[in-house]
C-alpha positions in Angstrom: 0.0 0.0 0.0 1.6 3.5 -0.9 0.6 7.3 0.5 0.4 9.4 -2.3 0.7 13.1 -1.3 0.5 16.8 -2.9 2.8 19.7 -2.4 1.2 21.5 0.6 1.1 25.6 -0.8 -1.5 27.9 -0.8 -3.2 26.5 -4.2 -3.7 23.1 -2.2 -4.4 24.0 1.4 -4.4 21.5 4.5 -5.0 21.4 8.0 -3.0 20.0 10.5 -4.4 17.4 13.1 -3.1 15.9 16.4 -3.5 12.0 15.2 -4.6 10.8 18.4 -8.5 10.8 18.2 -7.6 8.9 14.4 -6.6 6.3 16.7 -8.9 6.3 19.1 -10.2 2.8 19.0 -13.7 3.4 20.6 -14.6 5.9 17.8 -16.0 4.6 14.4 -14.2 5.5 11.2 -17.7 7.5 10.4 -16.9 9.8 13.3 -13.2 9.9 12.8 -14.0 11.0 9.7 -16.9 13.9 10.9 -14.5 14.7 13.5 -11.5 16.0 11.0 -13.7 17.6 8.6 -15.2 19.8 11.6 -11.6 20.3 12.4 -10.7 21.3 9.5 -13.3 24.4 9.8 -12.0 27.6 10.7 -12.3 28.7 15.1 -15.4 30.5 14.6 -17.7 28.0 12.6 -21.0 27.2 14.2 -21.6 23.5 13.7 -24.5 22.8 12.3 -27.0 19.6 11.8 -29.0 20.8 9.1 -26.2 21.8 7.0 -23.9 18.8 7.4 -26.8 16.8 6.5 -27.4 18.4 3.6 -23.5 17.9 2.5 -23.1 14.8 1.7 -27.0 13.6 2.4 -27.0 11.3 -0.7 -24.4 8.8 1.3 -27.1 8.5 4.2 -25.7 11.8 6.0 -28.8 12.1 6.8 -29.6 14.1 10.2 -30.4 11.2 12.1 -26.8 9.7 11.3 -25.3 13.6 12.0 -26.9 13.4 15.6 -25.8 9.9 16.3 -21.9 10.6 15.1 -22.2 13.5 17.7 -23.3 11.3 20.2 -20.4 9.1 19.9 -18.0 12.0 19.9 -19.8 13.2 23.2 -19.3 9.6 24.6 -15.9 9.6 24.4 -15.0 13.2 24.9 -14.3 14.9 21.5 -17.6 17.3 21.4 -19.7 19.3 23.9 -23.2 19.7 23.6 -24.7 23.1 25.3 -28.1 24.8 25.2 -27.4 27.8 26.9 -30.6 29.8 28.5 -32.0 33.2 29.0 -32.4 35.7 31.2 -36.3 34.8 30.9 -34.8 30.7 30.9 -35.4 30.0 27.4 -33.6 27.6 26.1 -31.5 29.0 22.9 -29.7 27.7 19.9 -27.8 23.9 21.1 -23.8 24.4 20.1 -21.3 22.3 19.6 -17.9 22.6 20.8 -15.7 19.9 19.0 -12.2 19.4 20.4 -8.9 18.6 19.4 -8.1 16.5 22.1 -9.8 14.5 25.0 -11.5 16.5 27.5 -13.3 14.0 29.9 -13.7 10.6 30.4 -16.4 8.6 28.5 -19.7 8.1 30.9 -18.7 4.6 31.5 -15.2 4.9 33.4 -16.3 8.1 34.9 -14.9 8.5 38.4 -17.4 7.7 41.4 -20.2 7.0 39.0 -22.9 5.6 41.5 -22.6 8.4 43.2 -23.9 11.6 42.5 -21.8 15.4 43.8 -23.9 17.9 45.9 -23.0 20.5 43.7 -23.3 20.1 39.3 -19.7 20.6 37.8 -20.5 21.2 34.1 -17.6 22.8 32.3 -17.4 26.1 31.7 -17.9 28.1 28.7 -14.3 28.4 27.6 -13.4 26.5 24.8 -9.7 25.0 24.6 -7.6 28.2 22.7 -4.0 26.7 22.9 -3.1 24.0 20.6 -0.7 21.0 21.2 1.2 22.1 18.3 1.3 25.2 19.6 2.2 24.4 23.2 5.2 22.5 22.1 6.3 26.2 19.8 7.4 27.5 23.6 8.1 26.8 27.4 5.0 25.7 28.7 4.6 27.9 31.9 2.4 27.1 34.8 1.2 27.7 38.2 2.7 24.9 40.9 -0.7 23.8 42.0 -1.2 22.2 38.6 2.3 20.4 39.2 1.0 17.0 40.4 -2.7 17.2 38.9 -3.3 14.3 36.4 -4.6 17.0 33.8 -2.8 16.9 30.0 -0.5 19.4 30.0 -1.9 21.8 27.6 -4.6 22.1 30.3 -2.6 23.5 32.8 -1.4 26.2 30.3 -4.7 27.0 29.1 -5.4 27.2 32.8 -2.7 29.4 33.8 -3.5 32.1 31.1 -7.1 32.2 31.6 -6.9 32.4 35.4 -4.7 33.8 38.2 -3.4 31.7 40.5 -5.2 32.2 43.8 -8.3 31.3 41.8 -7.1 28.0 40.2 -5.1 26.9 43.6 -8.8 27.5 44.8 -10.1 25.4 42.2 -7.3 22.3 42.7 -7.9 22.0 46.1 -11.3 22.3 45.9 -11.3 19.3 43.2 -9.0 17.7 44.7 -10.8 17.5 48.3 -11.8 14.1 49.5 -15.1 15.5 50.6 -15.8 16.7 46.7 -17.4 13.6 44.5 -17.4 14.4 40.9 -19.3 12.5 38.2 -16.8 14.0 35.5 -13.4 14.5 34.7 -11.3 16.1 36.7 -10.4 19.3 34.5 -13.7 20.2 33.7 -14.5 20.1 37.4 -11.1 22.4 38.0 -12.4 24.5 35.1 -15.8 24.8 36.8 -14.4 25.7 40.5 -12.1 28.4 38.6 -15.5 29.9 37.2 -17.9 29.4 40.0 -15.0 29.5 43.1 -17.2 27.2 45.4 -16.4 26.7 49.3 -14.6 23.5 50.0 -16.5 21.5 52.4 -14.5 20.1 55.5 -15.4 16.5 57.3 -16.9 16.1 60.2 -14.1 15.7 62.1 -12.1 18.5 61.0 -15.3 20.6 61.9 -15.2 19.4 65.2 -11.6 20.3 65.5 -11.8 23.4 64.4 -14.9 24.2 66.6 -12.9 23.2 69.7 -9.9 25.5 68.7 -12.5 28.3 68.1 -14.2 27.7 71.9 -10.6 27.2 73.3 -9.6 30.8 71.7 -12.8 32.3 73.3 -12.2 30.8 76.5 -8.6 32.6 76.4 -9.8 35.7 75.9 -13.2 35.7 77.0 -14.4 37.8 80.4 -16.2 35.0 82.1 -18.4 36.6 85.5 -18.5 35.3 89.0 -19.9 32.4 89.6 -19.5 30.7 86.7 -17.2 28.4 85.0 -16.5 27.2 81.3 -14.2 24.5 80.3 -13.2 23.3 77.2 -12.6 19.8 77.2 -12.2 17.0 74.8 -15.2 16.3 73.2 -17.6 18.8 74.5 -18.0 22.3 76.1 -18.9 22.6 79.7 -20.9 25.8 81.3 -21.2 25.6 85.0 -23.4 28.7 86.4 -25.1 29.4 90.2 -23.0 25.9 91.7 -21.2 22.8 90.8 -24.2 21.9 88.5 -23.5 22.1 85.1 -25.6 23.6 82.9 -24.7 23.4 79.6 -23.0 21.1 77.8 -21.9 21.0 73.7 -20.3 18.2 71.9 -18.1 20.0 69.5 -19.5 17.6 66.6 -23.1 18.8 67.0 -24.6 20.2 63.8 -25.2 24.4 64.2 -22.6 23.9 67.3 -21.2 27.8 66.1 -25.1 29.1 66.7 -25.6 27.7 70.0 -22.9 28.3 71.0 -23.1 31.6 70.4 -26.3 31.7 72.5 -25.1 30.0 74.8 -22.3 32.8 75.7 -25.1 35.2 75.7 -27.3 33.4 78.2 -25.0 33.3 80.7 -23.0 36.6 79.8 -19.5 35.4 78.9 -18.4 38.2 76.5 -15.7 37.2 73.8 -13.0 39.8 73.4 
Protein backbone atom coordinates (compact mmCIF):
# COMPACT_ATOMS: atom_id res chain seq x y z
CA UNK A 1 0.00 0.00 0.00
CA UNK A 2 1.58 3.48 -0.88
CA UNK A 3 0.65 7.25 0.55
CA UNK A 4 0.45 9.40 -2.31
CA UNK A 5 0.66 13.11 -1.28
CA UNK A 6 0.53 16.79 -2.91
CA UNK A 7 2.75 19.66 -2.44
CA UNK A 8 1.25 21.47 0.55
CA UNK A 9 1.13 25.56 -0.79
CA UNK A 10 -1.55 27.87 -0.81
CA UNK A 11 -3.16 26.48 -4.23
CA UNK A 12 -3.69 23.06 -2.18
CA UNK A 13 -4.40 23.95 1.43
CA UNK A 14 -4.37 21.50 4.50
CA UNK A 15 -4.96 21.38 8.01
CA UNK A 16 -2.96 20.04 10.47
CA UNK A 17 -4.42 17.38 13.12
CA UNK A 18 -3.07 15.90 16.45
CA UNK A 19 -3.50 12.01 15.24
CA UNK A 20 -4.65 10.77 18.43
CA UNK A 21 -8.45 10.79 18.19
CA UNK A 22 -7.61 8.89 14.38
CA UNK A 23 -6.59 6.33 16.67
CA UNK A 24 -8.87 6.34 19.10
CA UNK A 25 -10.15 2.84 19.04
CA UNK A 26 -13.73 3.40 20.64
CA UNK A 27 -14.62 5.94 17.75
CA UNK A 28 -15.98 4.61 14.35
CA UNK A 29 -14.19 5.49 11.20
CA UNK A 30 -17.65 7.45 10.42
CA UNK A 31 -16.85 9.78 13.35
CA UNK A 32 -13.19 9.91 12.83
CA UNK A 33 -13.97 11.04 9.69
CA UNK A 34 -16.85 13.88 10.87
CA UNK A 35 -14.52 14.71 13.49
CA UNK A 36 -11.54 15.98 10.95
CA UNK A 37 -13.68 17.64 8.64
CA UNK A 38 -15.22 19.81 11.62
CA UNK A 39 -11.57 20.25 12.39
CA UNK A 40 -10.75 21.33 9.46
CA UNK A 41 -13.32 24.39 9.77
CA UNK A 42 -12.03 27.61 10.72
CA UNK A 43 -12.25 28.68 15.08
CA UNK A 44 -15.38 30.46 14.60
CA UNK A 45 -17.65 28.04 12.59
CA UNK A 46 -21.01 27.20 14.16
CA UNK A 47 -21.63 23.51 13.71
CA UNK A 48 -24.54 22.81 12.26
CA UNK A 49 -27.01 19.59 11.82
CA UNK A 50 -29.00 20.77 9.12
CA UNK A 51 -26.23 21.80 6.97
CA UNK A 52 -23.92 18.85 7.42
CA UNK A 53 -26.84 16.79 6.54
CA UNK A 54 -27.43 18.35 3.58
CA UNK A 55 -23.50 17.86 2.51
CA UNK A 56 -23.12 14.83 1.68
CA UNK A 57 -27.05 13.62 2.42
CA UNK A 58 -27.00 11.31 -0.69
CA UNK A 59 -24.42 8.79 1.31
CA UNK A 60 -27.08 8.52 4.22
CA UNK A 61 -25.69 11.77 6.01
CA UNK A 62 -28.80 12.05 6.81
CA UNK A 63 -29.61 14.13 10.21
CA UNK A 64 -30.39 11.18 12.13
CA UNK A 65 -26.77 9.70 11.28
CA UNK A 66 -25.33 13.60 11.98
CA UNK A 67 -26.93 13.45 15.61
CA UNK A 68 -25.84 9.91 16.32
CA UNK A 69 -21.87 10.62 15.13
CA UNK A 70 -22.18 13.51 17.66
CA UNK A 71 -23.25 11.29 20.18
CA UNK A 72 -20.39 9.08 19.94
CA UNK A 73 -18.02 11.99 19.88
CA UNK A 74 -19.76 13.17 23.16
CA UNK A 75 -19.33 9.57 24.64
CA UNK A 76 -15.88 9.64 24.44
CA UNK A 77 -14.96 13.25 24.85
CA UNK A 78 -14.35 14.85 21.52
CA UNK A 79 -17.55 17.29 21.43
CA UNK A 80 -19.71 19.26 23.93
CA UNK A 81 -23.22 19.69 23.62
CA UNK A 82 -24.66 23.10 25.32
CA UNK A 83 -28.05 24.79 25.19
CA UNK A 84 -27.41 27.78 26.86
CA UNK A 85 -30.58 29.80 28.46
CA UNK A 86 -32.03 33.25 29.05
CA UNK A 87 -32.37 35.70 31.15
CA UNK A 88 -36.27 34.75 30.94
CA UNK A 89 -34.78 30.74 30.90
CA UNK A 90 -35.45 29.99 27.42
CA UNK A 91 -33.58 27.64 26.06
CA UNK A 92 -31.45 28.97 22.91
CA UNK A 93 -29.75 27.71 19.89
CA UNK A 94 -27.78 23.88 21.06
CA UNK A 95 -23.84 24.43 20.11
CA UNK A 96 -21.31 22.29 19.64
CA UNK A 97 -17.91 22.57 20.80
CA UNK A 98 -15.65 19.87 19.03
CA UNK A 99 -12.23 19.43 20.41
CA UNK A 100 -8.86 18.57 19.37
CA UNK A 101 -8.11 16.53 22.12
CA UNK A 102 -9.80 14.49 25.04
CA UNK A 103 -11.48 16.53 27.45
CA UNK A 104 -13.35 13.97 29.86
CA UNK A 105 -13.73 10.58 30.37
CA UNK A 106 -16.36 8.65 28.54
CA UNK A 107 -19.66 8.07 30.90
CA UNK A 108 -18.74 4.58 31.46
CA UNK A 109 -15.17 4.88 33.36
CA UNK A 110 -16.33 8.12 34.93
CA UNK A 111 -14.91 8.51 38.43
CA UNK A 112 -17.42 7.72 41.38
CA UNK A 113 -20.21 6.96 38.96
CA UNK A 114 -22.93 5.59 41.47
CA UNK A 115 -22.60 8.37 43.22
CA UNK A 116 -23.87 11.64 42.55
CA UNK A 117 -21.84 15.40 43.82
CA UNK A 118 -23.89 17.87 45.95
CA UNK A 119 -23.03 20.48 43.73
CA UNK A 120 -23.31 20.10 39.28
CA UNK A 121 -19.75 20.62 37.79
CA UNK A 122 -20.52 21.22 34.13
CA UNK A 123 -17.57 22.76 32.33
CA UNK A 124 -17.37 26.12 31.65
CA UNK A 125 -17.88 28.12 28.69
CA UNK A 126 -14.31 28.41 27.63
CA UNK A 127 -13.38 26.55 24.77
CA UNK A 128 -9.72 24.97 24.60
CA UNK A 129 -7.62 28.20 22.67
CA UNK A 130 -4.03 26.74 22.94
CA UNK A 131 -3.08 24.05 20.63
CA UNK A 132 -0.72 21.01 21.18
CA UNK A 133 1.16 22.14 18.31
CA UNK A 134 1.30 25.23 19.61
CA UNK A 135 2.16 24.36 23.15
CA UNK A 136 5.23 22.53 22.13
CA UNK A 137 6.34 26.23 19.83
CA UNK A 138 7.36 27.49 23.64
CA UNK A 139 8.10 26.85 27.39
CA UNK A 140 4.99 25.67 28.67
CA UNK A 141 4.59 27.93 31.91
CA UNK A 142 2.41 27.15 34.81
CA UNK A 143 1.23 27.65 38.21
CA UNK A 144 2.66 24.91 40.94
CA UNK A 145 -0.75 23.77 42.05
CA UNK A 146 -1.18 22.20 38.61
CA UNK A 147 2.33 20.35 39.20
CA UNK A 148 1.00 17.04 40.41
CA UNK A 149 -2.73 17.21 38.86
CA UNK A 150 -3.34 14.31 36.40
CA UNK A 151 -4.57 16.97 33.78
CA UNK A 152 -2.77 16.93 30.05
CA UNK A 153 -0.53 19.44 30.04
CA UNK A 154 -1.88 21.76 27.56
CA UNK A 155 -4.60 22.11 30.29
CA UNK A 156 -2.59 23.47 32.79
CA UNK A 157 -1.40 26.19 30.34
CA UNK A 158 -4.74 27.03 29.15
CA UNK A 159 -5.45 27.24 32.83
CA UNK A 160 -2.73 29.42 33.84
CA UNK A 161 -3.51 32.09 31.10
CA UNK A 162 -7.15 32.17 31.57
CA UNK A 163 -6.94 32.37 35.41
CA UNK A 164 -4.66 33.79 38.21
CA UNK A 165 -3.37 31.74 40.52
CA UNK A 166 -5.22 32.24 43.77
CA UNK A 167 -8.26 31.30 41.84
CA UNK A 168 -7.12 27.98 40.17
CA UNK A 169 -5.09 26.89 43.58
CA UNK A 170 -8.83 27.47 44.82
CA UNK A 171 -10.07 25.41 42.21
CA UNK A 172 -7.29 22.30 42.68
CA UNK A 173 -7.95 22.04 46.11
CA UNK A 174 -11.27 22.33 45.89
CA UNK A 175 -11.32 19.27 43.20
CA UNK A 176 -8.95 17.73 44.66
CA UNK A 177 -10.82 17.47 48.27
CA UNK A 178 -11.82 14.12 49.54
CA UNK A 179 -15.06 15.49 50.58
CA UNK A 180 -15.82 16.71 46.74
CA UNK A 181 -17.37 13.60 44.52
CA UNK A 182 -17.37 14.44 40.94
CA UNK A 183 -19.29 12.51 38.21
CA UNK A 184 -16.79 14.05 35.51
CA UNK A 185 -13.36 14.52 34.69
CA UNK A 186 -11.34 16.15 36.75
CA UNK A 187 -10.37 19.29 34.48
CA UNK A 188 -13.69 20.20 33.65
CA UNK A 189 -14.50 20.12 37.39
CA UNK A 190 -11.11 22.39 38.04
CA UNK A 191 -12.43 24.51 35.07
CA UNK A 192 -15.83 24.83 36.83
CA UNK A 193 -14.38 25.70 40.45
CA UNK A 194 -12.09 28.43 38.61
CA UNK A 195 -15.51 29.86 37.22
CA UNK A 196 -17.95 29.44 39.96
CA UNK A 197 -15.02 29.51 43.07
CA UNK A 198 -17.17 27.18 45.42
CA UNK A 199 -16.36 26.66 49.31
CA UNK A 200 -14.57 23.54 50.00
CA UNK A 201 -16.50 21.46 52.36
CA UNK A 202 -14.45 20.11 55.52
CA UNK A 203 -15.38 16.52 57.28
CA UNK A 204 -16.94 16.14 60.24
CA UNK A 205 -14.09 15.72 62.07
CA UNK A 206 -12.11 18.52 61.04
CA UNK A 207 -15.30 20.64 61.87
CA UNK A 208 -15.18 19.38 65.25
CA UNK A 209 -11.56 20.26 65.47
CA UNK A 210 -11.76 23.36 64.42
CA UNK A 211 -14.86 24.20 66.55
CA UNK A 212 -12.86 23.17 69.70
CA UNK A 213 -9.90 25.50 68.73
CA UNK A 214 -12.53 28.30 68.13
CA UNK A 215 -14.19 27.66 71.86
CA UNK A 216 -10.60 27.24 73.32
CA UNK A 217 -9.56 30.82 71.74
CA UNK A 218 -12.76 32.29 73.29
CA UNK A 219 -12.25 30.78 76.50
CA UNK A 220 -8.64 32.62 76.45
CA UNK A 221 -9.79 35.75 75.94
CA UNK A 222 -13.25 35.73 76.99
CA UNK A 223 -14.38 37.78 80.36
CA UNK A 224 -16.19 34.98 82.05
CA UNK A 225 -18.41 36.60 85.50
CA UNK A 226 -18.50 35.35 89.00
CA UNK A 227 -19.90 32.40 89.64
CA UNK A 228 -19.53 30.68 86.71
CA UNK A 229 -17.17 28.42 85.00
CA UNK A 230 -16.49 27.23 81.35
CA UNK A 231 -14.22 24.47 80.34
CA UNK A 232 -13.25 23.33 77.19
CA UNK A 233 -12.57 19.77 77.20
CA UNK A 234 -12.16 16.98 74.80
CA UNK A 235 -15.16 16.34 73.19
CA UNK A 236 -17.59 18.79 74.55
CA UNK A 237 -17.95 22.30 76.13
CA UNK A 238 -18.95 22.60 79.69
CA UNK A 239 -20.90 25.77 81.33
CA UNK A 240 -21.24 25.64 85.01
CA UNK A 241 -23.40 28.70 86.44
CA UNK A 242 -25.14 29.40 90.20
CA UNK A 243 -22.98 25.93 91.69
CA UNK A 244 -21.20 22.81 90.80
CA UNK A 245 -24.16 21.92 88.55
CA UNK A 246 -23.47 22.06 85.08
CA UNK A 247 -25.57 23.64 82.94
CA UNK A 248 -24.73 23.36 79.59
CA UNK A 249 -23.02 21.05 77.75
CA UNK A 250 -21.93 21.02 73.74
CA UNK A 251 -20.35 18.20 71.85
CA UNK A 252 -18.06 20.03 69.46
CA UNK A 253 -19.50 17.64 66.58
CA UNK A 254 -23.08 18.82 66.97
CA UNK A 255 -24.60 20.19 63.85
CA UNK A 256 -25.22 24.38 64.18
CA UNK A 257 -22.61 23.89 67.27
CA UNK A 258 -21.22 27.84 66.05
CA UNK A 259 -25.14 29.07 66.70
CA UNK A 260 -25.64 27.66 69.97
CA UNK A 261 -22.91 28.27 70.99
CA UNK A 262 -23.15 31.64 70.43
CA UNK A 263 -26.34 31.74 72.45
CA UNK A 264 -25.10 29.96 74.85
CA UNK A 265 -22.26 32.79 75.69
CA UNK A 266 -25.14 35.23 75.67
CA UNK A 267 -27.31 33.44 78.21
CA UNK A 268 -24.98 33.31 80.70
CA UNK A 269 -23.04 36.57 79.79
CA UNK A 270 -19.54 35.44 78.86
CA UNK A 271 -18.44 38.21 76.50
CA UNK A 272 -15.72 37.18 73.77
CA UNK A 273 -12.96 39.76 73.38
Amino acid sequence: MSILRIEHNKNNPYVILNKKALEDGKLSWAAKGLWAYLMSRPDDWNVSVVHLSKIYEEKGGGEKAIYTLLNELIECGYCERKQPQSDKGKFEKTEYIISEFKKCLPHSLQRDAGERVAVEAPPTNKGIILSKEKEQQHVAVFFDCLEKTEIEQYEKVWLSKNYDEPTVRHAVAYATNPNTKIRTSLIQVIKWACEKKPEISISKEEDAIKNKEGAQKIKDEATIPNGCSFEVLNKHIEICFGGNSISFVLEYSKSGFKEMFREALKKYGIKPK
